[in-house]
SELO-88020 format. One record per residue (C-alpha): residue number from 1; residue in three letters; x, y negated, z negated. Coordinates in nm, 3 decimals, m for minus. Example, Ala and Ser with C-alpha at 12.3 -4.5 7.8 and 13.67 -1.06 7.14 Angstrom:
ZAGU, pos, code, u, v, w
ZAGU, 1, ALA, 1.230, 0.450, m0.780 .
ZAGU, 2, SER, 1.367, 0.106, m0.714 .
***
This chain:
ZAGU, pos, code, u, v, w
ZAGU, 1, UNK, m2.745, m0.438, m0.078 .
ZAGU, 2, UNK, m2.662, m0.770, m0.145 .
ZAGU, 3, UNK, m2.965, m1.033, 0.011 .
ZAGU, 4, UNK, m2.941, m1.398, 0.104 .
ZAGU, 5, UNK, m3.241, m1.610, 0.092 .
ZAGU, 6, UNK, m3.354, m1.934, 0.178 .
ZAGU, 7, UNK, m3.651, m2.185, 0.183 .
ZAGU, 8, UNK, m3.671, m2.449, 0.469 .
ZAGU, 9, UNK, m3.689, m2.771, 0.361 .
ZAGU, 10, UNK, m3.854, m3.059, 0.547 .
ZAGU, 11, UNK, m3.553, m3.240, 0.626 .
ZAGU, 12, UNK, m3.518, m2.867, 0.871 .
ZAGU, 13, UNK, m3.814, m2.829, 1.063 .
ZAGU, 14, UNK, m3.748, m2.744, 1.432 .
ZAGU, 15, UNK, m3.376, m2.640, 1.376 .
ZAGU, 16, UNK, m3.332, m2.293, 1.559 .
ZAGU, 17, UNK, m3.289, m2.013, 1.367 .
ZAGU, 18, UNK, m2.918, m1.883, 1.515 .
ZAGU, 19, UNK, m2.816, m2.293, 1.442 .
ZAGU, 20, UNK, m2.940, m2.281, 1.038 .
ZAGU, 21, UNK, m2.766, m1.953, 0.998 .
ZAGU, 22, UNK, m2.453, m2.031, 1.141 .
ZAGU, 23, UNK, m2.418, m2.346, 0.901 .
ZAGU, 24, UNK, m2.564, m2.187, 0.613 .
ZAGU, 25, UNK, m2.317, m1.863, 0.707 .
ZAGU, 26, UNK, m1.987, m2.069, 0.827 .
ZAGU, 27, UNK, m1.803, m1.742, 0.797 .
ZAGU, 28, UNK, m2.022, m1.580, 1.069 .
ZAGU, 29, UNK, m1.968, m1.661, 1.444 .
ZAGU, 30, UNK, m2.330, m1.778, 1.611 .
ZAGU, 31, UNK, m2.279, m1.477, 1.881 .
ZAGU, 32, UNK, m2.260, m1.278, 1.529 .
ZAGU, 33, UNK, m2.554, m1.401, 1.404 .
ZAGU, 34, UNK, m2.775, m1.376, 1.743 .
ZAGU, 35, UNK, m2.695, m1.000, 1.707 .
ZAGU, 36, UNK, m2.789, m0.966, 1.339 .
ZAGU, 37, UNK, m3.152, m1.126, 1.435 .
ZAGU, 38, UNK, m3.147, m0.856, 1.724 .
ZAGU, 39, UNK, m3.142, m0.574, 1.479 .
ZAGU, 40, UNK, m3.353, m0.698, 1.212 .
ZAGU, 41, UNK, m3.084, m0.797, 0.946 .
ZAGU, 42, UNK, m3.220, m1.194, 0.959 .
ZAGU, 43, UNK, m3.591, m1.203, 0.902 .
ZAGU, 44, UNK, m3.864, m1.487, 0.888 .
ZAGU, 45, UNK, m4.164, m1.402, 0.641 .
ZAGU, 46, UNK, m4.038, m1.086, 0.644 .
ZAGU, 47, UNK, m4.042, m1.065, 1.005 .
ZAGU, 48, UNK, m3.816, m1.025, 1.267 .
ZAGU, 49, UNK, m3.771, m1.300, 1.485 .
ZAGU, 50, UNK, m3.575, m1.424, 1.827 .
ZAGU, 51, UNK, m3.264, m1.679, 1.792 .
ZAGU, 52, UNK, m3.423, m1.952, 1.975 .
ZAGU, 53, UNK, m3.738, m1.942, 1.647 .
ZAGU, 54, UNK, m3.766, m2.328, 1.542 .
ZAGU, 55, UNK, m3.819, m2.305, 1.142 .
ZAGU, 56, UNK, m4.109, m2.481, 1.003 .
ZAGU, 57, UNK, m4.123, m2.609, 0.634 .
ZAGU, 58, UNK, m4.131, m2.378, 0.369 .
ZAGU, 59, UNK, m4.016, m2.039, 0.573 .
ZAGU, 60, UNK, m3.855, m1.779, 0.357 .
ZAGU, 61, UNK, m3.554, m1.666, 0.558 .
ZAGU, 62, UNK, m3.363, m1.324, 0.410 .
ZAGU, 63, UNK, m3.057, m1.194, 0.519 .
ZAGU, 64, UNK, m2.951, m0.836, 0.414 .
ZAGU, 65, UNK, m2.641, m0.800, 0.558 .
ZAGU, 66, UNK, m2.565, m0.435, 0.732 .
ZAGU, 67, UNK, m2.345, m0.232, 0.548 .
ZAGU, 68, UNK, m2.008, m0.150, 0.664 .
ZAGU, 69, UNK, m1.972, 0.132, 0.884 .
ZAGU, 70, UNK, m1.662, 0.378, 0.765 .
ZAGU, 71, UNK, m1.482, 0.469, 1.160 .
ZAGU, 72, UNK, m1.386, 0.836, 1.192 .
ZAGU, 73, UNK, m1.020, 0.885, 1.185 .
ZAGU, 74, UNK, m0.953, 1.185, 1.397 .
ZAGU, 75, UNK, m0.623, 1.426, 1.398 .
ZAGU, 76, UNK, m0.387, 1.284, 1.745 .
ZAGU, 77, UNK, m0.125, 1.477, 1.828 .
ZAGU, 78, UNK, 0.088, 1.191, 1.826 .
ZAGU, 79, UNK, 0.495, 1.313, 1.833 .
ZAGU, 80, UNK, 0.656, 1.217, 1.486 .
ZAGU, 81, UNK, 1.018, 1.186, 1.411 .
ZAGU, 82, UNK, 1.057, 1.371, 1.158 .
ZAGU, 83, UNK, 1.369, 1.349, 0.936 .
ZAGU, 84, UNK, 1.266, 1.565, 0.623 .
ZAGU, 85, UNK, 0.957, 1.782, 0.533 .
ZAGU, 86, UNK, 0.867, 2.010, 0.282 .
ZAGU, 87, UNK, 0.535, 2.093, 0.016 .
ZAGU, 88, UNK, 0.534, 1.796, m0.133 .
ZAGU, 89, UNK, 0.664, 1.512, 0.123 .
ZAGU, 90, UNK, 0.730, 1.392, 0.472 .
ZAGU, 91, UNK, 1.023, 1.151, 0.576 .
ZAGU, 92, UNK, 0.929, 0.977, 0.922 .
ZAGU, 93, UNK, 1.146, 0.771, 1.141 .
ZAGU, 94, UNK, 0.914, 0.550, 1.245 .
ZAGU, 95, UNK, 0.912, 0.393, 1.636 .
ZAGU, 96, UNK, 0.861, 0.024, 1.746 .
ZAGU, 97, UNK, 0.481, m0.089, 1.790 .
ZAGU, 98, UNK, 0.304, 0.209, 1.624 .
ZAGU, 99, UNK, 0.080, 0.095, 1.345 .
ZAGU, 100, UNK, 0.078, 0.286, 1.040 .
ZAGU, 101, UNK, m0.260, 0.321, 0.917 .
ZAGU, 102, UNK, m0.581, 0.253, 1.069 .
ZAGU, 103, UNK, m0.752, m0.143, 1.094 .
ZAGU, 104, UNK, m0.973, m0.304, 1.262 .
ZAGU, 105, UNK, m0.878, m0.281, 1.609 .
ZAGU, 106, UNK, m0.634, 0.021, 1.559 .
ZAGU, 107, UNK, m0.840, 0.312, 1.473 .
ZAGU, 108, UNK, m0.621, 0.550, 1.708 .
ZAGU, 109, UNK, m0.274, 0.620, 1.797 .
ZAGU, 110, UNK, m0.188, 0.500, 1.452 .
ZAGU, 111, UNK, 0.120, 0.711, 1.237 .
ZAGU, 112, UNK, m0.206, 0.841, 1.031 .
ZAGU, 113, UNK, m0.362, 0.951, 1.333 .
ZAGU, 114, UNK, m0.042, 1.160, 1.379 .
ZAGU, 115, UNK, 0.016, 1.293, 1.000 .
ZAGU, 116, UNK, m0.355, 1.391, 1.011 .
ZAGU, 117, UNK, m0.282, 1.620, 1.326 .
ZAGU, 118, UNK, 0.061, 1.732, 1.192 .
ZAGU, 119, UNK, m0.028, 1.813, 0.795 .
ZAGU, 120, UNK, m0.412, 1.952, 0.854 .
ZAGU, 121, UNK, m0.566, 1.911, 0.499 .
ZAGU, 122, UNK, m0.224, 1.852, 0.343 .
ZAGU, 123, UNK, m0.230, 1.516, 0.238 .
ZAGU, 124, UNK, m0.278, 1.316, m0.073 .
ZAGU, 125, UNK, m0.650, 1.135, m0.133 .
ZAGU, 126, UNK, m0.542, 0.859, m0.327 .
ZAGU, 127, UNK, m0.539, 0.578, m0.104 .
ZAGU, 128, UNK, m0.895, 0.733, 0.063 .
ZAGU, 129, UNK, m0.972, 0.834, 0.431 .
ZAGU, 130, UNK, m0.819, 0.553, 0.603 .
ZAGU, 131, UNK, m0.456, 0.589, 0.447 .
ZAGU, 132, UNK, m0.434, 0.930, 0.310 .
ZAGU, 133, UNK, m0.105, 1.021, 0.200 .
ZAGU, 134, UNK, 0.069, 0.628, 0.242 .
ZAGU, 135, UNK, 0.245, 0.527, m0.056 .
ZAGU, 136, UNK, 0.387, 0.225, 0.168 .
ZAGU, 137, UNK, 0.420, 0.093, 0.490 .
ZAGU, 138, UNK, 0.634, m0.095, 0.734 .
ZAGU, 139, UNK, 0.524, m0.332, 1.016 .
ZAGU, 140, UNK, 0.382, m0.236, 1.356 .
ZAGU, 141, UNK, 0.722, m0.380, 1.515 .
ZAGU, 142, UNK, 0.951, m0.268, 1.256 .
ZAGU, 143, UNK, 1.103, 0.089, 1.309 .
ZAGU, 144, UNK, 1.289, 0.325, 1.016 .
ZAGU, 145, UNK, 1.172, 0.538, 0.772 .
ZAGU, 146, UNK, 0.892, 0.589, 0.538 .
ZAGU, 147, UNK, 0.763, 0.885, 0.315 .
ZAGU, 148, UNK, 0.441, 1.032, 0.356 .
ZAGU, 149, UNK, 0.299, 1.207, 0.023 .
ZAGU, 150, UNK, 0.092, 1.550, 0.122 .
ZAGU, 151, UNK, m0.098, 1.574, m0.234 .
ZAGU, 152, UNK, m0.185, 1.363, m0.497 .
ZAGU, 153, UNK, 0.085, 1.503, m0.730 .
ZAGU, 154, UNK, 0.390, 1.376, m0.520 .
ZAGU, 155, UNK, 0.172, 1.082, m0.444 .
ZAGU, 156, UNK, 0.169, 0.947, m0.819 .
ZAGU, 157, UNK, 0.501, 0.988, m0.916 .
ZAGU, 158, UNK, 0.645, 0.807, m0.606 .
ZAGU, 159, UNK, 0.383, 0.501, m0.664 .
ZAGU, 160, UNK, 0.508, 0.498, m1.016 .
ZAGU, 161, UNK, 0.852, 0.490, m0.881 .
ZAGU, 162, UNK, 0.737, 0.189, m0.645 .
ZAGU, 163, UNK, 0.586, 0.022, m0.915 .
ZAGU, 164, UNK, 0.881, 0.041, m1.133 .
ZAGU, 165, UNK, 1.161, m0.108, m0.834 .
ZAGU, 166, UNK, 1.356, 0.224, m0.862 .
ZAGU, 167, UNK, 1.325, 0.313, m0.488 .
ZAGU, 168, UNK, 1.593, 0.250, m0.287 .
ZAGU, 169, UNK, 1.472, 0.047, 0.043 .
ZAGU, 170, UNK, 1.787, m0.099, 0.287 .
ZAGU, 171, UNK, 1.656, m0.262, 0.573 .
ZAGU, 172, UNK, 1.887, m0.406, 0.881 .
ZAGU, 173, UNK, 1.808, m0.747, 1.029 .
ZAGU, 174, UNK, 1.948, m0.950, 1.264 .
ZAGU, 175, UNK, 1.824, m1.375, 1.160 .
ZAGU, 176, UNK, 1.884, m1.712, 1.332 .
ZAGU, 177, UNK, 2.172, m1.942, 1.269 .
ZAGU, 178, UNK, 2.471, m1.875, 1.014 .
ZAGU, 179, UNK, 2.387, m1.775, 0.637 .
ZAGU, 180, UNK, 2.644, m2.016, 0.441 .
ZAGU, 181, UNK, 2.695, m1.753, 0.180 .
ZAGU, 182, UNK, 2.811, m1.377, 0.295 .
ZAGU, 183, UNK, 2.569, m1.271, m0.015 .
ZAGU, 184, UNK, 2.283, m1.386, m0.205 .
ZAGU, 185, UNK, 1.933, m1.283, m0.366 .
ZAGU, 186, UNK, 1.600, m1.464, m0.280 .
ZAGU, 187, UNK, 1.329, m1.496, m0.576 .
ZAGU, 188, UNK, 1.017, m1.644, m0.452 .
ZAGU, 189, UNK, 0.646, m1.510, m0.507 .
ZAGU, 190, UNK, 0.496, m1.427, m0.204 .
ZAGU, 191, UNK, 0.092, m1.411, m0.145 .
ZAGU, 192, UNK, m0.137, m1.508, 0.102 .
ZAGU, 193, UNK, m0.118, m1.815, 0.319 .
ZAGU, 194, UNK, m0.331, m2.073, 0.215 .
ZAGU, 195, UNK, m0.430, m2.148, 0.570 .
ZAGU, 196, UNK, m0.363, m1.900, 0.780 .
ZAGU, 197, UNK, m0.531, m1.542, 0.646 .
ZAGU, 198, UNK, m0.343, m1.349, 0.851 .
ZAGU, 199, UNK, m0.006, m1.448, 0.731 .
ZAGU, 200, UNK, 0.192, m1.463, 0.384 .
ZAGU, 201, UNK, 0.372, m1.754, 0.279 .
ZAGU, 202, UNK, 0.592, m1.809, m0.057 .
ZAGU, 203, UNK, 0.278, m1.869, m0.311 .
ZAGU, 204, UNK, 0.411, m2.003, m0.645 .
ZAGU, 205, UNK, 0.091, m2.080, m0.771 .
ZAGU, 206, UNK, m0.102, m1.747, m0.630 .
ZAGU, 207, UNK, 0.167, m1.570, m0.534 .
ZAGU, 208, UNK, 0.306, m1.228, m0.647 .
ZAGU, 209, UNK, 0.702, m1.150, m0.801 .
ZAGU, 210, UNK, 0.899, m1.083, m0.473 .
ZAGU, 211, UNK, 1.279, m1.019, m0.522 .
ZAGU, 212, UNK, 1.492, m0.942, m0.200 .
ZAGU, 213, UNK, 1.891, m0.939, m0.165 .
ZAGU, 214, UNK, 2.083, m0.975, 0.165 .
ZAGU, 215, UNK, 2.393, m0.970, 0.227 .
ZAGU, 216, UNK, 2.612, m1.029, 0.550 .
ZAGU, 217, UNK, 2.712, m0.768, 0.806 .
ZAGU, 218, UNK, 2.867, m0.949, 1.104 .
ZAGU, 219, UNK, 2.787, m1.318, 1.266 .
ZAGU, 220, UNK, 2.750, m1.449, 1.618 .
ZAGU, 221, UNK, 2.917, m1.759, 1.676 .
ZAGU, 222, UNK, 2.683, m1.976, 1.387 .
ZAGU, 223, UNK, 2.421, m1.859, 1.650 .
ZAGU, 224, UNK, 2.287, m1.551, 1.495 .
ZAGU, 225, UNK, 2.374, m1.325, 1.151 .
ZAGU, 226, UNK, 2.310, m0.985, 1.161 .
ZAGU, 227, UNK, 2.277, m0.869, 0.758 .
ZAGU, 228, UNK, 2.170, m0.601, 0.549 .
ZAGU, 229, UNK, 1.863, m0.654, 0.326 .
ZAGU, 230, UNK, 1.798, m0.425, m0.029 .
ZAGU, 231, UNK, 1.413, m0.462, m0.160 .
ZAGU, 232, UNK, 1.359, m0.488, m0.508 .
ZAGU, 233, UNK, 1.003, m0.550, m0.495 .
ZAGU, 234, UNK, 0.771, m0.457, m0.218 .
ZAGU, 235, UNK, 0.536, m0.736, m0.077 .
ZAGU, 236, UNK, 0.376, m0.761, 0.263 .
ZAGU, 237, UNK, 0.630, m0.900, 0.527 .
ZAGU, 238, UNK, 0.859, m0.975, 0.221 .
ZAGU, 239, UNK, 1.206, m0.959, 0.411 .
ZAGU, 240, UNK, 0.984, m1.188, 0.693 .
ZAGU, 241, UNK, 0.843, m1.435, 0.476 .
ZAGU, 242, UNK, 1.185, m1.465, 0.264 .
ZAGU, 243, UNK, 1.442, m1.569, 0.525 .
ZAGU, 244, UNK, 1.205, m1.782, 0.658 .
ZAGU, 245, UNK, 1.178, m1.973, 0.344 .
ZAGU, 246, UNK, 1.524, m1.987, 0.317 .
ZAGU, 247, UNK, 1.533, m2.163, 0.737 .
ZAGU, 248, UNK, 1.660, m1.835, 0.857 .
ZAGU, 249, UNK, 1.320, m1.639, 1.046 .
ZAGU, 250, UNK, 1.396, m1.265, 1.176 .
ZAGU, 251, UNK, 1.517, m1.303, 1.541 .
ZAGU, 252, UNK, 1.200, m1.206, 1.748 .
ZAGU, 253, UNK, 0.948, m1.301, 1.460 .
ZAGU, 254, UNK, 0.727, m1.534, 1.649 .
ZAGU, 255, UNK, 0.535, m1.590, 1.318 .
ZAGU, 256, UNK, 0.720, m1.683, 1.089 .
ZAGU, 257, UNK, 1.030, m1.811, 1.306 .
ZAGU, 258, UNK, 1.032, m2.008, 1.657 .
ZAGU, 259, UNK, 0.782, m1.952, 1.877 .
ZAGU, 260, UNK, 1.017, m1.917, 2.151 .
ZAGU, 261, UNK, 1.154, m1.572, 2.162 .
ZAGU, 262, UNK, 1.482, m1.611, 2.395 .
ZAGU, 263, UNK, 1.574, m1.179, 2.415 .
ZAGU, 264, UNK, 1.227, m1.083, 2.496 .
ZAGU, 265, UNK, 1.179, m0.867, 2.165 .
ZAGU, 266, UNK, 0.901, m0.694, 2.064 .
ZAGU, 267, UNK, 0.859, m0.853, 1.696 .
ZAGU, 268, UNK, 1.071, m0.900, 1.494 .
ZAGU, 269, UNK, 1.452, m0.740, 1.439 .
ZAGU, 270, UNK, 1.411, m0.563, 1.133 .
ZAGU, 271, UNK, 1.468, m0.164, 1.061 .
ZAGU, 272, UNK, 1.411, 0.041, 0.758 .
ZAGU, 273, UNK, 1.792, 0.232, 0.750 .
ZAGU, 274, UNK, 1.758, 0.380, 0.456 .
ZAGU, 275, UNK, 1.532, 0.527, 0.166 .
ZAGU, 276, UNK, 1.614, 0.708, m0.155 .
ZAGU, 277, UNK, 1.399, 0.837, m0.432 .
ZAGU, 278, UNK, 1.349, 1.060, m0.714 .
ZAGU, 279, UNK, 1.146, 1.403, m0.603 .
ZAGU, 280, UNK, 0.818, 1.421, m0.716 .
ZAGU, 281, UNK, 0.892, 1.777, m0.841 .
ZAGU, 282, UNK, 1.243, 1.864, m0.866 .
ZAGU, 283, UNK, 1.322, 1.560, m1.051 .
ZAGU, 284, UNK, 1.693, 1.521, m0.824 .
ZAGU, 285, UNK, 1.739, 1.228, m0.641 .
ZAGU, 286, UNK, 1.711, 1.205, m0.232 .
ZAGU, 287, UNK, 1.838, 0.952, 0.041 .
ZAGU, 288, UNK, 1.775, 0.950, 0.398 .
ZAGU, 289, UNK, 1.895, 0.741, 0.685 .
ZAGU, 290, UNK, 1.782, 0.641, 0.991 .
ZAGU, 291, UNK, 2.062, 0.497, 1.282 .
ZAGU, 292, UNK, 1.956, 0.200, 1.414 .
ZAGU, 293, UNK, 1.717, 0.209, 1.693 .
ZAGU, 294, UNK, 1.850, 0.163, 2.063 .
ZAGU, 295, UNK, 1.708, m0.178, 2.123 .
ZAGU, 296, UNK, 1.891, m0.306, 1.807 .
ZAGU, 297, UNK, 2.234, m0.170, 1.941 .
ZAGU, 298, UNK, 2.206, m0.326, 2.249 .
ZAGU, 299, UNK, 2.077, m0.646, 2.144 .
ZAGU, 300, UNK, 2.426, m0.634, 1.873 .
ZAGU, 301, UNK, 2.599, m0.546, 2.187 .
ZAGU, 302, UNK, 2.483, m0.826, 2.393 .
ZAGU, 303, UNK, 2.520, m1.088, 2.091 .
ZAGU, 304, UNK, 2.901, m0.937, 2.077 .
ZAGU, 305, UNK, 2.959, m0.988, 2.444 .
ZAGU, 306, UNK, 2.780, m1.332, 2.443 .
ZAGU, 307, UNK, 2.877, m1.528, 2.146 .
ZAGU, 308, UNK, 3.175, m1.294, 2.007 .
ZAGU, 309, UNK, 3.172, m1.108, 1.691 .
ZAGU, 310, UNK, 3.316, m1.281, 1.311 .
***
């Protein structure tokens, strides 16, 4: 356990306790911190004290922080699309709004939830308890298909095949405005945003090699593009983060596009069509498609009606 300690100076006599902490701690929210003094994990002397304690000069204060609780990630019996199956993997057609593995703040209901139900003990252990058998993933509000690896075998061999660009990943999108070009490819590293945690953002200087190629299916009037996008590498939100950079966000993407979101989506326009790989055992190479979800069609339908089809 790793322990924090410090000595109050004179300069911090009569500061409460919860108020040091938070400013030595910035990280930590002062409702956090109130709770850790609760249950021990702050203590004065080597007591416990209360969060309204005004320090005096010279108090040793030591903070052990708790250590991380693992959450139990039960079997649901969640229904699965399920396109192919056999020993070795599992093809899933994967809905709008389901979350694929477990996070803070989705611990049920998630497609792992479901595979645990479905496969029993069947699944690879490589990625550990909270995303056993996931070789990849896909978005909570992007739908299409992903393979699920049921032992460690199968599990290698398609990671290797990640890590070497040679699976096939064809993703449909619909974007704002009109692309000038009816092709092109997009090579920008992508890593974390340097502000905003929760996002990614095109990183040259921390970023990771992100290669994506699109290419033009049908436009709406210079109002909207629907196009066809082919992965070569694999990065969080890559296809998200890419047109953005290039001025054209994902239709519905309220994060990295307009806030406004003028069809009502539910995130972002983007499906996972199709997937092909090498077999982990038979060596022979497999693709698999998934149509295009009903909402898509009918938004396509409603852009055709609207703004007419080129």
């Amino acid at each position: 356990m790793i322990l924090n300690e410090f000595i109050v100076s004179p300069e911090q006599v009569n500061i409460r306790i919860d108020k040091f902490m938070s400013a030595a701690l910035p990280e930590l929210s002062r409702s956090y911190i109130q709770k850790l003094l609760e249950e021990g994990n702050i203590k004065v002397n080597q007591r416990n004290c209360r969060a309204n304690y005004k320090l005096r000069a010279g108090d040793q204060i030591v903070f052990a922080p708790p250590e991380p609780k693992m959450p139990e990630i039960l079997p649901e019996p969640i229904p699965l699309d399920i396109v192919f199956e056999d020993t070795d993997i599992l093809i899933i057609n994967k809905p709008k709004g389901m979350v694929v593995h477990p996070a803070a703040g989705h611990y049920s209901g998630t497609l792992v939830n479901g595979i645990l139900y479905h496969c029993r003990d069947q699944l690879s252990t490589i990625n550990g308890v909270m995303r056993p058998g996931i070789v990849h993933r896909i978005d909570k509000d992007t739908t299409g298909l992903l393979v699920v690896c049921k032992n460690d075998l199968a599990h290698q061999a398609l990671a290797e095949q990640l890590r070497q660009h040679t699976i096939t990943r064809v993703y449909s999108a619909i974007v704002y405005d009109n692309l000038p070009q009816n092709e092109g490819r997009i090579d920008k590293p992508i890593g974390r945003h340097p502000v905003d945690r929760k996002k990614q953002a095109v990183n040259v200087k921390n970023g990771r090699e992100a290669v994506t190629h699109y290419r033009v299916l049908e436009r709406f009037q210079g109002k909207y593009t629907f196009i066809e996008c082919r992965l070569e590498t694999g990065r969080t939100h890559q296809i998200r983060v890419h047109m953005a950079s290039i001025h054209h966000p994902l239709l519905g993407d309220t994060v990295y596009g307009p806030d406004k979101n003028p069809f009502h989506l539910q995130g972002q326009a983007l499906h996972a069509g199709i997937l092909g790989f090498v077999h982990p055992r038979t060596g022979e190479y497999m693709e698999f498609h998934a149509e295009l979800p009903d909402y898509f069609k009918n938004l396509l339908q409603l852009l055709r009606e609207r703004y007419g089809s080129i």
